[in-house]
VEXMIZA-457242 format. One line per field, with one value per atom (N, C-alpha, C, O): residue number from 1; atom name; x, y, z. Coordinates in steps of 0.001 Angstrom, whole numbers. Each point is the difference from the previous one (the first is absolute). Example, Ala and Ser with C-alpha at 12.3 -4.5 7.8 and 13.67 -1.06 7.14 Angstrom:
<nodes>
i 1;1;1;1;2;2;2;2
at N;CA;C;O;N;CA;C;O
xx 13190;-890;900;1036;-1386;820;-770;509
yy -5690;1190;1200;-19;1069;1190;1090;1108
zz 7800;0;0;665;-1385;60;730;169
</nodes>
This chain:
<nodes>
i 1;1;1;1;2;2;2;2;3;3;3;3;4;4;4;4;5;5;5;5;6;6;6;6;7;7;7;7;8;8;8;8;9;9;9;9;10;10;10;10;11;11;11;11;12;12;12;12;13;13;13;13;14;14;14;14;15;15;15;15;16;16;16;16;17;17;17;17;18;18;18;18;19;19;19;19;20;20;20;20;21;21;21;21;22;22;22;22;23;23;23;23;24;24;24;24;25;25;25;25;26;26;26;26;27;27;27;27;28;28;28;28;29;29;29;29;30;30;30;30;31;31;31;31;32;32;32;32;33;33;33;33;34;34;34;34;35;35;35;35;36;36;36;36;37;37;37;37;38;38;38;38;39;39;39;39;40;40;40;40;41;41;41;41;42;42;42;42;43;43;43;43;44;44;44;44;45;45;45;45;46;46;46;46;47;47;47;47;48;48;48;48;49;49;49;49;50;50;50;50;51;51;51;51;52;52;52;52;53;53;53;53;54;54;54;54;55;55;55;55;56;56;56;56;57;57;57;57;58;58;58;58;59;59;59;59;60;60;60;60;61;61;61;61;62;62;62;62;63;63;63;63;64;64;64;64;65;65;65;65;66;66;66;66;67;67;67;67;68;68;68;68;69;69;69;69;70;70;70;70;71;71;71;71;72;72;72;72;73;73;73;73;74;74;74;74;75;75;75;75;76;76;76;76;77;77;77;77;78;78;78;78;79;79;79;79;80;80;80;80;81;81;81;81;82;82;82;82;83;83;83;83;84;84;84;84;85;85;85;85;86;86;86;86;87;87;87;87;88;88;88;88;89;89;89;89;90;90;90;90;91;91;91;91;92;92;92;92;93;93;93;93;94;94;94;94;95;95;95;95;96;96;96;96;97;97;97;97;98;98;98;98;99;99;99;99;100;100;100;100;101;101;101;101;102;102;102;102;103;103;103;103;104;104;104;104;105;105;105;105;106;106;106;106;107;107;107;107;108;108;108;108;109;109;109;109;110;110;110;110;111;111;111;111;112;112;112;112;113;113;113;113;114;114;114;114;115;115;115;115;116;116;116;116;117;117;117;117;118;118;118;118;119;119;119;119;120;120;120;120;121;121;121;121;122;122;122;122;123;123;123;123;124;124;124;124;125;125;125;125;126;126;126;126;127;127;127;127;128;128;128;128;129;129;129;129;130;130;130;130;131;131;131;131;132;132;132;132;133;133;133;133;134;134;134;134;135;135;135;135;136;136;136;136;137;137;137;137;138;138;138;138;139;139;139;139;140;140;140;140;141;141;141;141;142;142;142;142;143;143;143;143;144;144;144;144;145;145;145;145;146;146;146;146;147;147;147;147;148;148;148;148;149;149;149;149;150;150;150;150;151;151;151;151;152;152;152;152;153;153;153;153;154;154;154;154;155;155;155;155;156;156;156;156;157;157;157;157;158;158;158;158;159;159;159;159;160;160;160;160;161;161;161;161;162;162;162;162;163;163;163;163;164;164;164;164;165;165;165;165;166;166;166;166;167;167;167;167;168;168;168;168;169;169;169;169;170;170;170;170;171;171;171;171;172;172;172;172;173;173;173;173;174;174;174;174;175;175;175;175;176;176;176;176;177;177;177;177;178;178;178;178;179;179;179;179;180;180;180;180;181;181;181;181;182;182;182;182;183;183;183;183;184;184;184;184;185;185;185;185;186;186;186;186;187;187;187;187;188;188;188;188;189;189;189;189;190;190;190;190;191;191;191;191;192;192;192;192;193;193;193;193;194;194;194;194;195;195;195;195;196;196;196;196;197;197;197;197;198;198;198;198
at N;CA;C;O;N;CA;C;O;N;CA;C;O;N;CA;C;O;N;CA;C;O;N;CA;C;O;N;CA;C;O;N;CA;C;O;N;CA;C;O;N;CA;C;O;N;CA;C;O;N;CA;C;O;N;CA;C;O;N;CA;C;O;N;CA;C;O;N;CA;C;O;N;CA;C;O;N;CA;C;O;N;CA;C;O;N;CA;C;O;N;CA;C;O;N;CA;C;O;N;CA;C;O;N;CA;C;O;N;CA;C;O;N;CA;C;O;N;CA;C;O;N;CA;C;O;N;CA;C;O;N;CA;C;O;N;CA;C;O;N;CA;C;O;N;CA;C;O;N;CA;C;O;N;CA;C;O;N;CA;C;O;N;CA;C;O;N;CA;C;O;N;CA;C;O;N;CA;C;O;N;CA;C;O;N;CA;C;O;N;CA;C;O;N;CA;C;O;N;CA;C;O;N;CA;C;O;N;CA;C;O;N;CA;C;O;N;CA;C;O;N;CA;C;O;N;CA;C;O;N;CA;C;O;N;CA;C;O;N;CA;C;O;N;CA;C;O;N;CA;C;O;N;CA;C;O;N;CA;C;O;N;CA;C;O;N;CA;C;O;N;CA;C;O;N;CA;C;O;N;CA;C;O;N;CA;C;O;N;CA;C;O;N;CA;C;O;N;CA;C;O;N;CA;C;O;N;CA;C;O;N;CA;C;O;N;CA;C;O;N;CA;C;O;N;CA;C;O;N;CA;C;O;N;CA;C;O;N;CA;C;O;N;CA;C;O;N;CA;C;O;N;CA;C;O;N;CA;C;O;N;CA;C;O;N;CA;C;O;N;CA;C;O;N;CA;C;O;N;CA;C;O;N;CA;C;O;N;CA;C;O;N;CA;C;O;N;CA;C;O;N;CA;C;O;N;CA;C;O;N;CA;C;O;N;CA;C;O;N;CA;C;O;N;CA;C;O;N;CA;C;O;N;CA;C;O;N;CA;C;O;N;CA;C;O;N;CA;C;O;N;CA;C;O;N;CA;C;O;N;CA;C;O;N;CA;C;O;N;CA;C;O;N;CA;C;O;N;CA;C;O;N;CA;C;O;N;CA;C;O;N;CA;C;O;N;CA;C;O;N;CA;C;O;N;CA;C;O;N;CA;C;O;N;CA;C;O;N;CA;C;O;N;CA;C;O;N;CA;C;O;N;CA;C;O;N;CA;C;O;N;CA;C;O;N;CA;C;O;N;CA;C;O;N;CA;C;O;N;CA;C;O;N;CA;C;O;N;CA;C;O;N;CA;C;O;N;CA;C;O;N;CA;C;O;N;CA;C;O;N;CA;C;O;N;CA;C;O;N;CA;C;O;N;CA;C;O;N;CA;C;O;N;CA;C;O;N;CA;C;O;N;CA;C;O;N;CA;C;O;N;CA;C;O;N;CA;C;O;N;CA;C;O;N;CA;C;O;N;CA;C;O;N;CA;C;O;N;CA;C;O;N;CA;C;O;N;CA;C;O;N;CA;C;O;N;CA;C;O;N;CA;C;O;N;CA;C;O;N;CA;C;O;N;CA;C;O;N;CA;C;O;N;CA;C;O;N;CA;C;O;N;CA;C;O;N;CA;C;O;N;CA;C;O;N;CA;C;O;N;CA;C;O;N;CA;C;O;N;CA;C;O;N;CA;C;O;N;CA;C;O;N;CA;C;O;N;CA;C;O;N;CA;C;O;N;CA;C;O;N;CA;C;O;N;CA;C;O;N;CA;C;O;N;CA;C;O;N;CA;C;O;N;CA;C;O;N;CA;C;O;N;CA;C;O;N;CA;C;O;N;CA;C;O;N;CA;C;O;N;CA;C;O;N;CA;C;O;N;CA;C;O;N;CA;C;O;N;CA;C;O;N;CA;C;O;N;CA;C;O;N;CA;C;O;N;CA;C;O;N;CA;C;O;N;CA;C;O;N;CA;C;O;N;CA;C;O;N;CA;C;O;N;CA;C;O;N;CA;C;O
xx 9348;-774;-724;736;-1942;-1057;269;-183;503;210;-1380;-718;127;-940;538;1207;-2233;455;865;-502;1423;572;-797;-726;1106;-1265;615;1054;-2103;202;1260;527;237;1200;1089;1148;-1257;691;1769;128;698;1506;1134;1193;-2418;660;166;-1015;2430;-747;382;716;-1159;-182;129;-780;1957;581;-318;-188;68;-575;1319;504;80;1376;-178;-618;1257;179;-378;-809;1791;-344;-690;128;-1166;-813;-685;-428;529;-595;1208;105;727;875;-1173;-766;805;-295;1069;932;-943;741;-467;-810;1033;-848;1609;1034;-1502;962;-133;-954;2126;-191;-346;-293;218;-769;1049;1071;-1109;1489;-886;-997;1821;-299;1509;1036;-1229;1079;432;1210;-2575;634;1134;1214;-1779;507;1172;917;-594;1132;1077;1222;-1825;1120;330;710;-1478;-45;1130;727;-699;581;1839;1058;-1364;1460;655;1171;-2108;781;730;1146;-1729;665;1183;1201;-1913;1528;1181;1101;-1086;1034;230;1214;-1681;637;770;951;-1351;307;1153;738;-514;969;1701;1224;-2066;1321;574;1003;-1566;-19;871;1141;-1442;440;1070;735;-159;982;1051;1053;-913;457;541;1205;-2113;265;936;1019;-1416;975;1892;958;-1145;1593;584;959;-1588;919;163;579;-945;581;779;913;-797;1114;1200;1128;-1552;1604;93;983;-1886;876;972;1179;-1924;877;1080;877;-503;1110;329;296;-172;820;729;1127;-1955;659;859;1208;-1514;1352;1160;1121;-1374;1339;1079;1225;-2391;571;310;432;-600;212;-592;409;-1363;-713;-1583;-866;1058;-827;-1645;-399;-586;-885;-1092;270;-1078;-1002;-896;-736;227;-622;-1803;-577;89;-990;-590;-1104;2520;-413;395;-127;586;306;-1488;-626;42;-1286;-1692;-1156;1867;-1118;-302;-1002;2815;-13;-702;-793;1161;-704;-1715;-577;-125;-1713;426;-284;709;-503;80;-839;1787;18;-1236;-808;590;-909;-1539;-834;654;-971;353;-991;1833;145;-497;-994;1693;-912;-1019;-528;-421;-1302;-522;-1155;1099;-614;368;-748;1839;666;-1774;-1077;1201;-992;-1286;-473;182;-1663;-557;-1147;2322;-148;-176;-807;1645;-24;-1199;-486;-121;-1130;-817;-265;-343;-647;-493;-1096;2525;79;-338;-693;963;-333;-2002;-590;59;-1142;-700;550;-1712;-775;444;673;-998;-6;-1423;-1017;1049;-1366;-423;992;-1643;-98;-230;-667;979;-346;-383;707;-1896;-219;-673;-1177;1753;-22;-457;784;-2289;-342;47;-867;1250;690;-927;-654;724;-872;255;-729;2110;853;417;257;-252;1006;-444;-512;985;-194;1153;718;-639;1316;-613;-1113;1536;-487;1629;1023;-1292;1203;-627;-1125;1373;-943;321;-467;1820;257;507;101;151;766;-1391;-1048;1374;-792;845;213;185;827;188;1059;-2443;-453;-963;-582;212;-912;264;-775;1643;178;-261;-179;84;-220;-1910;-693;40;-1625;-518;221;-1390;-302;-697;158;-1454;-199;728;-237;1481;463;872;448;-251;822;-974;242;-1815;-996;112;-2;104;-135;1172;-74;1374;1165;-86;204;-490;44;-1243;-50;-1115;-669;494;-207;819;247;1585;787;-328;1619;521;675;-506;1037;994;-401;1991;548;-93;-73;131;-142;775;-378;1800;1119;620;941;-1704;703;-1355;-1101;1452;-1166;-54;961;-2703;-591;1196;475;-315;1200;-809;-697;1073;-481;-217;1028;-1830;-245;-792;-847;1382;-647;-281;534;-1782;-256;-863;-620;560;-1068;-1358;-211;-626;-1560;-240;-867;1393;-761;377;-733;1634;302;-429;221;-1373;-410;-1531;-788;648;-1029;-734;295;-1164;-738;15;742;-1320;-435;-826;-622;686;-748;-174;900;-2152;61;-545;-1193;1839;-538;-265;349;-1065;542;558;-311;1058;1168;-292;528;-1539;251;-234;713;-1747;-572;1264;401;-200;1265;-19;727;-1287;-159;1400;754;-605;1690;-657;-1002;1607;-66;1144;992;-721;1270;-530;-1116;2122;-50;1538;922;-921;1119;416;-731;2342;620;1042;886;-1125;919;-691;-1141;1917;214;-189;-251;444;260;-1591;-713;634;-1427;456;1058;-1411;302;-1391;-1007;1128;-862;-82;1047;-1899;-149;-468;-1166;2003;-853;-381;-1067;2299;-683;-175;-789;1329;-611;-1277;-690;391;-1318;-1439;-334;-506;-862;-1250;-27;-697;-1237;-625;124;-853;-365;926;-273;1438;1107;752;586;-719;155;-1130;359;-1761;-693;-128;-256;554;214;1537;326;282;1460;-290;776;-1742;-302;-970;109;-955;-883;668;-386;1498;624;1340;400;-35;740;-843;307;-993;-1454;170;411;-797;-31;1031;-142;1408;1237;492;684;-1173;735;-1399;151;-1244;-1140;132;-937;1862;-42;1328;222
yy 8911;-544;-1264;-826;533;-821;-1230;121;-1102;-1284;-445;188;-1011;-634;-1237;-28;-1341;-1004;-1118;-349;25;-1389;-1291;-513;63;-1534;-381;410;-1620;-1453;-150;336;-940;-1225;1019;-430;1554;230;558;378;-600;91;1546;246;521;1248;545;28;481;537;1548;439;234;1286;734;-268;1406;634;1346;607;-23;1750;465;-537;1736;638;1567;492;-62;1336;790;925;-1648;496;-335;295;-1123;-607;-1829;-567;99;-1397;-1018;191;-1332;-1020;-1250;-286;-399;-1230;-849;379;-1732;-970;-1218;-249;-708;-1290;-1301;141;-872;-1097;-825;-461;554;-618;-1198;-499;-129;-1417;-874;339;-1965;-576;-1398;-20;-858;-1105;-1031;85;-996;-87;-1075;-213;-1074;-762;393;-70;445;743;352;-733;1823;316;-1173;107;-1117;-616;-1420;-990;1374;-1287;653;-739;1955;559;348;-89;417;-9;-904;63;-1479;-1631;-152;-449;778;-227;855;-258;1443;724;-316;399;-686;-155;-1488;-195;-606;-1198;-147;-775;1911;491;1078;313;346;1126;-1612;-50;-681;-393;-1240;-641;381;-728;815;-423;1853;1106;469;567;-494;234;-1145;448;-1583;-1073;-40;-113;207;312;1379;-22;1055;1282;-437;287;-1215;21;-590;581;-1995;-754;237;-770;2109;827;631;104;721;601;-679;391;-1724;-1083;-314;-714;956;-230;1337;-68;1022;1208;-115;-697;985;-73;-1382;436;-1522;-1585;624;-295;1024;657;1123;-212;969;966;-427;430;-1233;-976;-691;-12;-555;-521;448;-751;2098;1122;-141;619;-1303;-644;1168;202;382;798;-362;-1154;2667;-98;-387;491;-1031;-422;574;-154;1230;1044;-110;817;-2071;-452;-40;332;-1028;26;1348;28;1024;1226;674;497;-513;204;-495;409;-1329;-1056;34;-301;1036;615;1051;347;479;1371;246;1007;-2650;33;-705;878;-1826;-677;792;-383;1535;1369;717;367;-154;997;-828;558;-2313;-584;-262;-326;407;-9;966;-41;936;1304;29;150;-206;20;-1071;420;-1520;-584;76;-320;711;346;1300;-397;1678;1400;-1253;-246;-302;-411;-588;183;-1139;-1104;903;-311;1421;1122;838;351;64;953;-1290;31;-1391;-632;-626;-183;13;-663;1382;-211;1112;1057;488;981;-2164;777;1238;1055;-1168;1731;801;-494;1365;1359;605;-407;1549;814;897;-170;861;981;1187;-250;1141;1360;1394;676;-436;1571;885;-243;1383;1077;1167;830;-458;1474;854;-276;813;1017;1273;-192;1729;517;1437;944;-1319;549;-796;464;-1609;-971;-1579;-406;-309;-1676;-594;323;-1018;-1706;-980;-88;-803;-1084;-1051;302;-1451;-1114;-836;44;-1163;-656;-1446;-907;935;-1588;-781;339;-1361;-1344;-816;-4;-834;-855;-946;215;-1027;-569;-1399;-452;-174;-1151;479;-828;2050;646;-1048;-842;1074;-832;-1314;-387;-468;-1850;351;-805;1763;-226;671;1164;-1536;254;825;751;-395;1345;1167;1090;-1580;1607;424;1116;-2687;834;930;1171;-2002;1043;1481;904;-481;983;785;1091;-1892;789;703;1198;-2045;291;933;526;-106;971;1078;1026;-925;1393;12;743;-1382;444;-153;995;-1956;-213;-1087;-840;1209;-831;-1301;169;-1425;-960;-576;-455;510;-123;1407;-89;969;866;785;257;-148;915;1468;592;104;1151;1484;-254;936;729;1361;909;-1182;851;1433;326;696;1294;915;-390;1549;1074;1389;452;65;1255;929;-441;1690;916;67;41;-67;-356;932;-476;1547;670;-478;303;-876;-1083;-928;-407;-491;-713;389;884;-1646;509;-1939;-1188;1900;-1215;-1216;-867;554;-1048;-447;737;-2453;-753;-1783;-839;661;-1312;-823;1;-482;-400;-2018;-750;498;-1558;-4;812;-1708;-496;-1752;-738;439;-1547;-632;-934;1380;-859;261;-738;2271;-137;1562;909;-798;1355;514;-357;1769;666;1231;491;54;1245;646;-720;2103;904;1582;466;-5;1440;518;-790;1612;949;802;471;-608;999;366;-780;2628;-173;-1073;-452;238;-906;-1669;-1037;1260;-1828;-595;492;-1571;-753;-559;-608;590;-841;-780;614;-1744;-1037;-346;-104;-14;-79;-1210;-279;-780;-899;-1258;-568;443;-1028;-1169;-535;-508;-851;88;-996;2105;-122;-389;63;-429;-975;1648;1169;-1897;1145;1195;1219;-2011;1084;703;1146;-1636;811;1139;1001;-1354;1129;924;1063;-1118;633;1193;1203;-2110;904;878;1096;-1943;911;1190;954;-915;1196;1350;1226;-2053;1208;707;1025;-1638;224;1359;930;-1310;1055;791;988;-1352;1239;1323;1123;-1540;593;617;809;-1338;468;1381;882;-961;836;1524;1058;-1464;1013;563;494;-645;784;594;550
zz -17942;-1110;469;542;-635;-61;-700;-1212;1527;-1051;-10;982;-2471;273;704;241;231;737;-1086;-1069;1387;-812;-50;852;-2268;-435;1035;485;5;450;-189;-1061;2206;-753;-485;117;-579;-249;1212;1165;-2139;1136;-296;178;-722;-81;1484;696;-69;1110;-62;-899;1756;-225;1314;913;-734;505;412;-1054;1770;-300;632;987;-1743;1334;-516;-944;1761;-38;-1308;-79;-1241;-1442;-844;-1188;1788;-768;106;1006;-2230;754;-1208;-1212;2127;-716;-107;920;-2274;-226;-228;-709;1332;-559;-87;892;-1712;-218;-663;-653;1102;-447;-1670;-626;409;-1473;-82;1086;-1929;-622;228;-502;1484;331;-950;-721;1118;-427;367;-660;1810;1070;-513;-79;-571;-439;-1099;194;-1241;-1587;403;-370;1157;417;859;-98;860;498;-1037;176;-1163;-1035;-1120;-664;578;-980;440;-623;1721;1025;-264;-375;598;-92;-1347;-36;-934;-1321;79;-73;255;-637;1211;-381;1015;1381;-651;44;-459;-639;-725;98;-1490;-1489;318;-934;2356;-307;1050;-117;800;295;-1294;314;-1539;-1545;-333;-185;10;-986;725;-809;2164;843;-107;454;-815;-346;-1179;-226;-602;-1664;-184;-690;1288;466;91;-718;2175;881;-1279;-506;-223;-1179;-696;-768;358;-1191;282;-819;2181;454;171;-302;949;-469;-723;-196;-817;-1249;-740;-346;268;-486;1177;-511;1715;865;-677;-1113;1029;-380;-1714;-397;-230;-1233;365;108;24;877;578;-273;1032;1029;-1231;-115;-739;-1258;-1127;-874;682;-1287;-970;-982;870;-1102;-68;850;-2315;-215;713;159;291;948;-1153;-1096;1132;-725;-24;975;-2184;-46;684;718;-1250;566;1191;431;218;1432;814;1225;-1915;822;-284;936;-2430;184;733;108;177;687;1240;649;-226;2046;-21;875;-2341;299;211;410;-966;-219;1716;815;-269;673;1392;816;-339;939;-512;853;-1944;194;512;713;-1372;273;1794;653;-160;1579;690;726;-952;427;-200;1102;-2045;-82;535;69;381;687;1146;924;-759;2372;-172;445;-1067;-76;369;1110;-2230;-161;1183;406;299;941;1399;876;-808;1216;-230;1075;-2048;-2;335;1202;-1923;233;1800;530;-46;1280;906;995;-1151;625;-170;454;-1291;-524;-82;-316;587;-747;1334;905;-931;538;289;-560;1610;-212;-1177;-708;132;-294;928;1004;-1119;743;-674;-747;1159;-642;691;268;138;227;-280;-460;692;-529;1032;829;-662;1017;-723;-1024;1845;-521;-1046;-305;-38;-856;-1282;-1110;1469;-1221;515;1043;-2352;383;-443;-946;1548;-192;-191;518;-1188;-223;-152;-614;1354;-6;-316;499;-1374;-591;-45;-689;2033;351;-1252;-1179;1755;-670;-416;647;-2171;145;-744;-1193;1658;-641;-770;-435;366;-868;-765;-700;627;-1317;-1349;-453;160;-1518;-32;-1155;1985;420;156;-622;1285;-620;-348;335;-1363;-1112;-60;-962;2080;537;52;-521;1464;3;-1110;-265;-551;-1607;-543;-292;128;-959;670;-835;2248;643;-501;-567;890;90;-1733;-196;-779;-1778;-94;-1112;2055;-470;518;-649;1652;935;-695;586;-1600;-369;759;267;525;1384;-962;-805;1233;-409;1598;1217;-2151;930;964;1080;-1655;519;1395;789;-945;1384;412;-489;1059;1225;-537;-490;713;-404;851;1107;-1435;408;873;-451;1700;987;-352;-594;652;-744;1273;804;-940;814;-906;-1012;1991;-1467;822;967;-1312;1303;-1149;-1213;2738;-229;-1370;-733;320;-715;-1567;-941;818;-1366;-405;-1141;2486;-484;-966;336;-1399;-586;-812;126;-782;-455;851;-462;1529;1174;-1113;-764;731;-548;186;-37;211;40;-1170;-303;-135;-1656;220;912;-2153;89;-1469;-871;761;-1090;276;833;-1843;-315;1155;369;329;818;1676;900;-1302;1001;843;-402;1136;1022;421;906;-2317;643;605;-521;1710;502;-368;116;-620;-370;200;229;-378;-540;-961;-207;-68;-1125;1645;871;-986;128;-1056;-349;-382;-1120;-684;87;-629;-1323;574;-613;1748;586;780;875;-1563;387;1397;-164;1316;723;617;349;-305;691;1594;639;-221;1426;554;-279;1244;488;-1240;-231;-361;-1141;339;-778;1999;296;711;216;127;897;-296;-1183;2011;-515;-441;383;-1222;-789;910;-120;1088;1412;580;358;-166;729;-1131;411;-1958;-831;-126;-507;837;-284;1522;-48;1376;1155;-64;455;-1096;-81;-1192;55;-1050;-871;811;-47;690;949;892;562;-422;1207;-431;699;-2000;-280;-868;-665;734;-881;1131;-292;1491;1078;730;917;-1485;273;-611;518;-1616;-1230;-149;-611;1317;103;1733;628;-273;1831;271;1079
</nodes>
């Protein structure tokens, strides 16, 4: 298959193998944001790790002493584990930052991995993006494979000043490339125009 040429600038790169042709492109980082956001919570989880142990000596100092457990504070361990855990998850997806995307039209079927992005919700761009395409903000687009002949309705639409590329498989809308910049959605639509017609 014939690719047309990629915009300017653009950091899609593009693969040809045996089954077809792999794209992959890097997600949207932001190094300060992320090592600014690390700092807090690595501050705030060793506060909340503190606040944690002295409650635990305290329920053990009541036990030792037989003196009924104080319903409060048995409920208060139970928010402040689950608020631990969730910030150990946020702080590890974060410090680990984005991921590639990868997609695959092979000349039977496509994959699509659609990477980490993992400060989506902190700017304000990719909230408007993530709230038009129904992305929840909090976890990553969920990797999907499907043979070429399911895919149907290829489309590049704008939404509010906002260029989505998708198609229907079944019942399920999936989006392609949603951080990518306008030219690189409009070469990534010709491109599976051409995919899905050979």
């Amino acid at each position: 298959m014939i690719t047309p040429q990629l915009p300017s600038g653009s950091l899609i790169q593009v693969e040809r193998t045996t089954n077809g042709l792999k794209l992959n492109w890097k997600n949207p980082d932001n190094p300060f944001l992320r090592v600014s956001i690390s700092g807090f919570l690595l501050f705030w989880l060793g506060g909340w790790t503190v606040g944690g142990i002295l409650a635990m000596q305290m329920l053990w100092k009541s036990y030792q002493e037989s003196i009924p457990f104080s319903l409060f504070l048995l409920f208060w361990l139970g928010g402040w584990a689950f608020g631990e855990i969730s910030v150990i998850v946020s702080l590890s997806q974060i410090l680990r930052g984005p991921s590639r995307s990868l997609l695959s039209l092979g000349y039977r079927d496509i994959q699509y991995i659609p990477g980490r992005v993992p400060l989506s919700f902190f700017d304000f761009n990719l909230v408007q993006r993530s709230q038009m395409s129904n992305w929840n903000l909090w976890s990553n687009q969920k990797p999907f494979s499907a043979q070429k002949q399911e895919v149907q309705n290829l489309q590049l639409t704008t939404v509010v000043q906002y260029l989505r590329l998708s198609f229907d498989v079944g019942t399920r809308r999936i989006e392609i490339g949603t951080y990518l910049s306008e030219p690189e959605k409009e070469w990534l639509y010709q491109v599976m125009k051409k995919w899905l017609h050979t």
